[in-house]
C-alpha positions as CSV (number, residue, x, y, z in Angstrom):
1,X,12.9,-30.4,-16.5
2,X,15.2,-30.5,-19.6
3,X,15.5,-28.3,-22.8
4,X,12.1,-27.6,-24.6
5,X,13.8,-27.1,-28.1
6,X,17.7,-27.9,-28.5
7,X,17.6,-25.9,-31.4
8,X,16.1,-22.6,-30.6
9,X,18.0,-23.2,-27.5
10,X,15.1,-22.2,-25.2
11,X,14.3,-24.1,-22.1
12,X,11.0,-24.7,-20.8
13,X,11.6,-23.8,-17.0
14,X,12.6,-20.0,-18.4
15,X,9.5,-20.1,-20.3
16,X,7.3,-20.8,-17.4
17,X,9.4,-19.0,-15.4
18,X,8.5,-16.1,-17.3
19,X,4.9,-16.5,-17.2
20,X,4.6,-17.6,-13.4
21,X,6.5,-13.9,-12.6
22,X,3.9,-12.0,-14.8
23,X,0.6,-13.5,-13.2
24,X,2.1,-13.6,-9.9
25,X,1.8,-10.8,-7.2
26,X,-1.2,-8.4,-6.4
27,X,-2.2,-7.2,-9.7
28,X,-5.8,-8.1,-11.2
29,X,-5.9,-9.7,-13.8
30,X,-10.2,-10.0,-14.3
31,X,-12.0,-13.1,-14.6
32,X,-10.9,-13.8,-18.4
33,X,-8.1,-14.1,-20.8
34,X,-8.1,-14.7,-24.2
35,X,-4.7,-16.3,-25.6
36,X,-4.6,-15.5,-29.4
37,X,-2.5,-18.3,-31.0
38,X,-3.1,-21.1,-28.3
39,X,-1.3,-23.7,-30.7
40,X,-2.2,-27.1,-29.5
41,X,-0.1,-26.4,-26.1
42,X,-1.3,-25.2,-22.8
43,X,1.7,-24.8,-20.5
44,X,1.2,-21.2,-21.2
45,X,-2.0,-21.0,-19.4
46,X,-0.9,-23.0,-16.4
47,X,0.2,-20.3,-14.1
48,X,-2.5,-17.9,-15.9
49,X,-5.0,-20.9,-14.4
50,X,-4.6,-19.4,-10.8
51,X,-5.8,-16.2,-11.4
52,X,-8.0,-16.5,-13.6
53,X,-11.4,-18.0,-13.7
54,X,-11.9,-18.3,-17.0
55,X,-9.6,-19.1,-20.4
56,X,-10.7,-18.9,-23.5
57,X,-7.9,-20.2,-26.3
58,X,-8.1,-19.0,-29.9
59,X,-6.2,-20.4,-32.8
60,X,-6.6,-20.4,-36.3
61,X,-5.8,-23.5,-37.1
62,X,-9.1,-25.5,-35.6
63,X,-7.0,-28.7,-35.0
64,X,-5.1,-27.3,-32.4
65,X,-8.0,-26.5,-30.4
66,X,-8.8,-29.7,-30.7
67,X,-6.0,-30.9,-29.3
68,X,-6.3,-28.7,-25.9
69,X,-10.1,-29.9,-25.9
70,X,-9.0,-33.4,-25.8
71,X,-6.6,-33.0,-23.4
72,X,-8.9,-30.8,-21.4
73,X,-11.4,-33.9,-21.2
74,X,-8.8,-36.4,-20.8
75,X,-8.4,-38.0,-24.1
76,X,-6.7,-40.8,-25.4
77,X,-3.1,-40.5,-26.4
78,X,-2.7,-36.7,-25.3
79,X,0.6,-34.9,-24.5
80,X,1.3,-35.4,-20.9
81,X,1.6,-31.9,-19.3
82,X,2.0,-33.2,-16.0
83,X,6.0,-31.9,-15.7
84,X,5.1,-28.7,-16.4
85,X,2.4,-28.5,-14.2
86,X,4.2,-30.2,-11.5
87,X,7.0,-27.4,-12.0
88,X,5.0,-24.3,-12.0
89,X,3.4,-26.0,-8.5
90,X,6.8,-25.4,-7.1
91,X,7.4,-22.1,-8.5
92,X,4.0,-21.4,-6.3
93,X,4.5,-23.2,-3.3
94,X,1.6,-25.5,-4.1
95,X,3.6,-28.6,-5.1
């Protein structure tokens, strides 16, 4: 997986790293998380996805939410979040 964004010099497999050691382990998380400030992105919900039944994105900007909807249902022309996914499945031995 390369660098996410050169300039801010943060890499995505830290990032997801990051999220895959908070929603892993024993802890109970419920059935529902709300992520405030969804943007149009999801690969912060991916290892969230395991957990938890149900995810409910907020934004205020409506066109991102869009965006996740449409990728949600398979649209046309969507970002492909299949490396990410495909990483965080090896983080949890499911890949």
């Amino acid at each position: 997986m390369t660098k996410y964004d050169e300039d801010e010099g943060v890499s995505m497999p830290w990032i997801l790293d990051q999220f895959h050691r908070t929603f892993a382990g024993e802890r109970d998380f419920g059935n529902r998380l709300l992520d405030v400030g969804s943007g149009p992105t999801v690969y912060q919900l991916i290892s969230a996805s395991r957990v938890c039944s149900e995810i409910v994105c907020s934004d205020i900007h409506q066109g991102a939410l869009a965006e996740i909807k449409r990728w949600k249902n398979g649209g046309e022309n969507v970002f492909d979040w299949s490396t990410a996914v495909k990483y965080v499945s090896e983080l949890e031995g499911t890949g």
